[in-house]
C-alpha positions as CSV (number, residue, x, y, z in Angstrom):
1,X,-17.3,114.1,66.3
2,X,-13.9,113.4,66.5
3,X,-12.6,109.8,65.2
4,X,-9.9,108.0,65.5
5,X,-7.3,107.9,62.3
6,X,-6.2,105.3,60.6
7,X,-2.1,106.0,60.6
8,X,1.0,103.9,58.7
9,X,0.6,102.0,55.3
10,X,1.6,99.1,54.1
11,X,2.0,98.0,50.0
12,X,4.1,95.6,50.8
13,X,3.4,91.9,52.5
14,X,5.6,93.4,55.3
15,X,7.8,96.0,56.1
16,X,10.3,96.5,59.3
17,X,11.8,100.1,60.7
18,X,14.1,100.2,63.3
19,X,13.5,103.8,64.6
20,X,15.5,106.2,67.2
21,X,13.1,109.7,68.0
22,X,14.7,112.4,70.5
23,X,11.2,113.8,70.0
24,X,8.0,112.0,69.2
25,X,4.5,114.0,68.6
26,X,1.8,112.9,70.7
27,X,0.5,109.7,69.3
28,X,-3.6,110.1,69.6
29,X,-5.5,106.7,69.1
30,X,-5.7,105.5,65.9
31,X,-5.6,101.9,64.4
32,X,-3.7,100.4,61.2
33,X,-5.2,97.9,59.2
34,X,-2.6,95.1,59.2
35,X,-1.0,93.9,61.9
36,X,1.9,95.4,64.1
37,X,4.8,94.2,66.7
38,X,6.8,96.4,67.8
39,X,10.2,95.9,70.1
40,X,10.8,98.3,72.5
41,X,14.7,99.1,72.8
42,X,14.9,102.3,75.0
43,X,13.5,105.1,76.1
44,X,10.2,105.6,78.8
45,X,7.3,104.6,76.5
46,X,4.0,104.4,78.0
47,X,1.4,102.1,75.3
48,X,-2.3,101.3,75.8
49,X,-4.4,99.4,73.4
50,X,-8.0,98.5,73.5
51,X,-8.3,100.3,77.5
52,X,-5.0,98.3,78.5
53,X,-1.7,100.7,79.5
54,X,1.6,99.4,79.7
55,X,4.8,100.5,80.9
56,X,7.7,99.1,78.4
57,X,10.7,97.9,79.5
58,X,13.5,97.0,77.5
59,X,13.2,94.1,74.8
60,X,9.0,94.5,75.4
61,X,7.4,92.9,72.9
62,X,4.0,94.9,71.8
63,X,1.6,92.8,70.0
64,X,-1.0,94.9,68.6
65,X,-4.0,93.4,65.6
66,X,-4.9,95.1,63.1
67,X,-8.3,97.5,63.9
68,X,-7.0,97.5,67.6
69,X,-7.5,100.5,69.1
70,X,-4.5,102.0,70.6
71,X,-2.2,105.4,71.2
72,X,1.4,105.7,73.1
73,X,3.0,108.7,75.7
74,X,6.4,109.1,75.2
75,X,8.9,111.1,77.8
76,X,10.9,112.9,75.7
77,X,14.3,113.5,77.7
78,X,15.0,110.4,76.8
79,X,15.1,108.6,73.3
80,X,13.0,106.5,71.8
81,X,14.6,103.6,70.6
82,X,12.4,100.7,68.8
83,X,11.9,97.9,66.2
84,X,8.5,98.3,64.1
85,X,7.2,95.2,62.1
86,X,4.0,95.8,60.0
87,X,2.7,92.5,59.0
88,X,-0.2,92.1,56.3
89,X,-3.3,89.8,57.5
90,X,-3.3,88.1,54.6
91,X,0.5,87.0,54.5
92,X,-0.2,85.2,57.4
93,X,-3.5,83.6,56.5
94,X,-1.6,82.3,53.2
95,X,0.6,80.3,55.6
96,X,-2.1,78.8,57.8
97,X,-2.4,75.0,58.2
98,X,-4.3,72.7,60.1
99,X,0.0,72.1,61.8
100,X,0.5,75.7,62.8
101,X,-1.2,79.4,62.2
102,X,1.5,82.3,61.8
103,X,-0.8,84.3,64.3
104,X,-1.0,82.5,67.1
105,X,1.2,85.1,69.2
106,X,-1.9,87.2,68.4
107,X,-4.1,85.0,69.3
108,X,-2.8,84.1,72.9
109,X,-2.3,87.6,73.5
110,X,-5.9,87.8,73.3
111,X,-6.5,85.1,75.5
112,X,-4.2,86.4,77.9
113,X,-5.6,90.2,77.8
114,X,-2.4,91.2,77.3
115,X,-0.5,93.2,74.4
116,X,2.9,93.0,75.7
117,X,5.6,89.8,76.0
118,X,8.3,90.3,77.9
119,X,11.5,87.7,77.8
120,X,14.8,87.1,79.9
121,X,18.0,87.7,78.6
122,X,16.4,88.8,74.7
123,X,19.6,89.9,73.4
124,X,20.8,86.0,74.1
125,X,17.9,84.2,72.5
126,X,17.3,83.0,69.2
127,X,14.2,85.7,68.4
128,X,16.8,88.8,69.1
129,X,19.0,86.6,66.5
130,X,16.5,86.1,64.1
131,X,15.2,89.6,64.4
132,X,18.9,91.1,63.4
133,X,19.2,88.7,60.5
134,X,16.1,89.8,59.4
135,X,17.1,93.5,59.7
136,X,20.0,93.5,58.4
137,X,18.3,91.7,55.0
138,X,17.2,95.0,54.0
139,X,20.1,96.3,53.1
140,X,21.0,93.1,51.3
141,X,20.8,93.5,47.4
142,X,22.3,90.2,46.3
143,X,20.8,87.1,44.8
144,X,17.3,86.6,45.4
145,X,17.3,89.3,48.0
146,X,13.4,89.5,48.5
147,X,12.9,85.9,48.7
148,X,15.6,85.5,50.9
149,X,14.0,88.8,53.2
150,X,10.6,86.2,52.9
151,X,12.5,83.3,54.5
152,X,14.1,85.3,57.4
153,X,10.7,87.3,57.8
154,X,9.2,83.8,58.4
155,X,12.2,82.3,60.8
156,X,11.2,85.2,63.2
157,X,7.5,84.2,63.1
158,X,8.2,81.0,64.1
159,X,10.9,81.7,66.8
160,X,8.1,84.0,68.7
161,X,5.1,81.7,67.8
162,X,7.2,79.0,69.1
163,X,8.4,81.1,71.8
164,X,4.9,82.2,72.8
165,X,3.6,78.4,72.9
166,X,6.4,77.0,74.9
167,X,5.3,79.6,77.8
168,X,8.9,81.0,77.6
169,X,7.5,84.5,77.0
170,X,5.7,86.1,79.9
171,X,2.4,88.0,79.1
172,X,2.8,90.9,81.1
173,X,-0.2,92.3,83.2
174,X,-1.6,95.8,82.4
175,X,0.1,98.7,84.7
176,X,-3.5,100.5,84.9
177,X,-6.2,99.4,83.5
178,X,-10.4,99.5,84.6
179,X,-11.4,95.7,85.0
180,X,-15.1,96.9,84.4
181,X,-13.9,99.1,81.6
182,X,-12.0,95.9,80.3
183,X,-15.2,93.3,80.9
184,X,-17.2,96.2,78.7
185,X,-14.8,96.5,75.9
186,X,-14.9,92.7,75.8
187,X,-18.6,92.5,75.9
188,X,-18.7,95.0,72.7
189,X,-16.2,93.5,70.7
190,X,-17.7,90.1,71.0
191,X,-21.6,91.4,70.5
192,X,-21.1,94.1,67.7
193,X,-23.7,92.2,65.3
194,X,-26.2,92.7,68.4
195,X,-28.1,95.7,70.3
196,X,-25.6,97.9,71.6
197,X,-27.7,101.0,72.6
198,X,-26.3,102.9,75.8
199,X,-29.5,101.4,78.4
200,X,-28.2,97.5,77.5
201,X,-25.1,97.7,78.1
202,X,-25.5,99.7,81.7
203,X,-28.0,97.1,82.0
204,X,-26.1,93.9,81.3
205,X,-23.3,95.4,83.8
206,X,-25.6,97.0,86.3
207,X,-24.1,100.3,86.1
208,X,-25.7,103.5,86.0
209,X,-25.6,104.5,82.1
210,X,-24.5,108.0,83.1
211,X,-21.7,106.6,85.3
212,X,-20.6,104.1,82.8
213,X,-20.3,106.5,80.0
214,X,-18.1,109.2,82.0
215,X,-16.1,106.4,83.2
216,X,-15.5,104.8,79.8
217,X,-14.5,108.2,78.7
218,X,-11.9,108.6,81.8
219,X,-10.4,105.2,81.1
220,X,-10.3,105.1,77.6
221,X,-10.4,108.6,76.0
222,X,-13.3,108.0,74.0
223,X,-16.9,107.5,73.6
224,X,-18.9,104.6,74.3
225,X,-20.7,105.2,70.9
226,X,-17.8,106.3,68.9
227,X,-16.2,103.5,70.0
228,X,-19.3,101.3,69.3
229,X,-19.7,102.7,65.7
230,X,-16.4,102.5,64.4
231,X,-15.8,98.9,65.4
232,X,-18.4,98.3,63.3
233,X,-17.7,99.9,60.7
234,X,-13.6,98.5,61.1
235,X,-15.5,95.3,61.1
236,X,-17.4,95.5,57.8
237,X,-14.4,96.8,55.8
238,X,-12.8,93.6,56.9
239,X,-15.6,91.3,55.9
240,X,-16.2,93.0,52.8
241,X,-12.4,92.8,52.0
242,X,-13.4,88.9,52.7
243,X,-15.9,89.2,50.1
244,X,-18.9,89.4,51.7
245,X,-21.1,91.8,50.0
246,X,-21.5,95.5,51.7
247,X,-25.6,94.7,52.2
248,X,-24.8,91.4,54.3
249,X,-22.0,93.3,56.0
250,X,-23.8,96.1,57.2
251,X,-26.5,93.5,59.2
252,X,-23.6,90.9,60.2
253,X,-22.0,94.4,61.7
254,X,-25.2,96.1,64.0
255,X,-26.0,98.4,61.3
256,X,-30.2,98.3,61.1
257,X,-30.7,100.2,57.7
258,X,-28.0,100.2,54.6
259,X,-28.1,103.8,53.8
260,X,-27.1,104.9,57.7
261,X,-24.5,102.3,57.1
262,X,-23.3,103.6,53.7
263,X,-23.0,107.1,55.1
264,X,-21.0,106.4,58.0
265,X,-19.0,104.0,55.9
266,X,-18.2,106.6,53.2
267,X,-17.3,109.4,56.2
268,X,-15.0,106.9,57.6
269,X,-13.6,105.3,55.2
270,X,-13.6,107.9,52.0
271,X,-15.0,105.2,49.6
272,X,-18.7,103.3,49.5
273,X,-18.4,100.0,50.8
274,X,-19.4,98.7,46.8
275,X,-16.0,100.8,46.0
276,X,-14.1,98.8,48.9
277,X,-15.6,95.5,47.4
278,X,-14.2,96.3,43.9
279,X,-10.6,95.8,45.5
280,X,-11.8,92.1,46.5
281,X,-9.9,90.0,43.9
């Protein structure tokens, strides 16, 4: 069975590329595990995450969380032109206050089901200036250089969190997407400790299982079950990187026996969950 690849790294608490391709490879889906915004410059860039497509215009901004699910078409006559920020989950929860939460452009992207901000006039606002400040820090080598990276790396953060709770950024609607298909994904992602066998899920959406599985496939380009097991098993990595221990993780996750759990973990992952637990400080 195929799965889907986990691509990029990060050993930093972020890192930012600002990357021009005449030719990209076809991206298949795959997730990262921290998070990732990218801002689209140029180029005809077609992006879907979690059963969502998009068609970026300039200045897009694509939201996308860490263990989200996503791939991207590009046209290659034309080049590709973008902004990548990979963000560490952590960094953020180290800033997090009962005042204000680093995330919370993820967040409303969520409760907007939608990946993708879109903003007048960017090249005049304060993010785009934040954004070339904070580019422009990597090549800076003077005084204090990574702290002062750290401080510009947070200005941005705030300009778009501030940005995305004064409305002044418009969550863009999907371009194509399957509202059942959506309303299923949705369903999984929030039940994944429960029974997701093929028969409740047709059941709960009274759909034909045979129907719901070919169209799940159409929309998304995967299976319903390899869908089903790797959010799981996305989801236990994170909680055991929490610190909960790999038994409780399997249940808290859907898995019904440990040693099912530790093999599909292991596959997945190329370490046991007790090895992923040993990297819990």
């Amino acid at each position: 069975m195929n799965q889907y690849v986990k691509k990029g790294y990060l050993n930093s608490e972020f890192r930012l590329f600002h990357l021009t391709d005449q030719e990209t490879k076809e991206v298949e889906y795959h997730y990262h595990d921290f998070d990732k915004i990218t801002i689209f410059i140029k180029g005809c860039v077609s992006y879907m995450v979690e059963g969502r497509s998009y068609e970026l215009k300039p200045y897009d901004i694509v939201l996308v969380r860490h263990n989200d699910i996503h791939r991207l078409t590009v046209d290659n006559s034309i080049p590709y032109e973008r902004i990548i920020i990979y963000i560490s989950p952590n960094f953020m929860n180290a800033y997090k206050t009962d005042s204000y939460d680093l995330s919370y452009c993820f967040q409303k992207a969520e409760e907007e089901l939608s990946n993708v901000l879109r903003i007048p006039s960017f090249e005049k606002s304060s993010l785009f200036r934040s954004i070339t400040r904070f580019e422009k820090s990597f090549s800076d080598d003077g005084y204090a250089a990574e702290l002062f990276r750290q401080i510009l790396f947070l200005e941005f953060m705030i300009h778009l969190n501030r940005a995305a709770r004064k409305n002044h950024l418009e969550f863009i609607d999907t371009d194509n997407c399957n509202t059942k298909i959506l309303d299923i994904l949705q369903y999984i992602n929030e039940n994944l400790a429960r029974d997701l066998d093929i028969d409740t899920i047709s059941g709960h959406f009274f759909i034909s299982k045979y129907y719901m599985m070919r169209l799940f496939k159409q929309e998304t380009g995967y299976t319903l079950g390899q869908y089903i097991s790797q959010k799981r098993l996305l989801l236990a990595k994170e909680l055991i990187l929490s610190g909960v221990h790999g038994m409780q993780a399997c249940f808290d996750c859907g898995f019904k026996d440990y040693s099912t759990f530790s093999r599909a973990y292991r596959k997945f992952f190329g370490e046991s969950p007790r090895k992923t637990l040993e990297h819990f400080p």
